[in-house]
N, C-alpha and C positions, 0 to 999 in steps of 0.2 A: 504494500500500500504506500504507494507515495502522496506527501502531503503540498496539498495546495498553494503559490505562495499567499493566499489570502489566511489559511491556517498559519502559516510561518509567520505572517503579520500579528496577529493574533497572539499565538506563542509570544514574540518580540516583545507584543505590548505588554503580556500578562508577567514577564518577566523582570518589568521595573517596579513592580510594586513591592516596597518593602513592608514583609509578613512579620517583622518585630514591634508594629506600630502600627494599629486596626483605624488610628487618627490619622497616617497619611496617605492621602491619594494622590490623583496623578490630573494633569489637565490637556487634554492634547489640542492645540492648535490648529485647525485647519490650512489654514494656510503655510504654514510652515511644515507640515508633516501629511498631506494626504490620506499616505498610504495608513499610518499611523494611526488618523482622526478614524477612518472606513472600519480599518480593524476595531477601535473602540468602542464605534455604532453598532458591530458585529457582536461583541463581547457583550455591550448593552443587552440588546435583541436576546440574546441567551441566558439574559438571567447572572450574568458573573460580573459585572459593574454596573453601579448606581443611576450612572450618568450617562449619555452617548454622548460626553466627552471623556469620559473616564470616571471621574468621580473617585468611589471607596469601593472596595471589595466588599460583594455581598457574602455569605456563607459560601452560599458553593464557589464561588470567586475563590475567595481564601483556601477553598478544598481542592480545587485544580491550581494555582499558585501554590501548594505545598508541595501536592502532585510533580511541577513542573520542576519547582529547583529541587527536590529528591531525587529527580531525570536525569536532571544537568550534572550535578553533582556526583551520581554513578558515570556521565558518560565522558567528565575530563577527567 
């Protein structure tokens, strides 16, 4: 299964949220980040950020964001 880059985007975004602090979110730009802003409206859409600019992690936000850097972290 290969992943989409819109999935990659996705991933990318859901990867700057720091999971030590449930107070900081994230704010994506349009115009300065497209691809970025799209992934976030993406992420919105599903229920794992606040915002469709990003906002805070909702529960399951947090639950894939733990998911993801346990990934990363097995995969460097």
């Amino acid at each position: 299964m290969a992943l989409s880059p819109e999935i990659i985007d996705e991933i990318n975004l859901l990867a700057l949220f720091n999971l030590e602090s449930t107070q900081e979110g994230i704010k994506v730009h349009t115009q300065t980040n497209p691809k970025a802003a799209a992934a976030a409206e993406r992420l919105f859409e599903k229920g794992i950020v606040t915002q469709q600019d990003g906002g805070y992690l909702t529960d399951l936000g947090v639950e894939a964001a733990e998911h993801l850097q346990h990934l990363l972290l097995i995969l460097q």
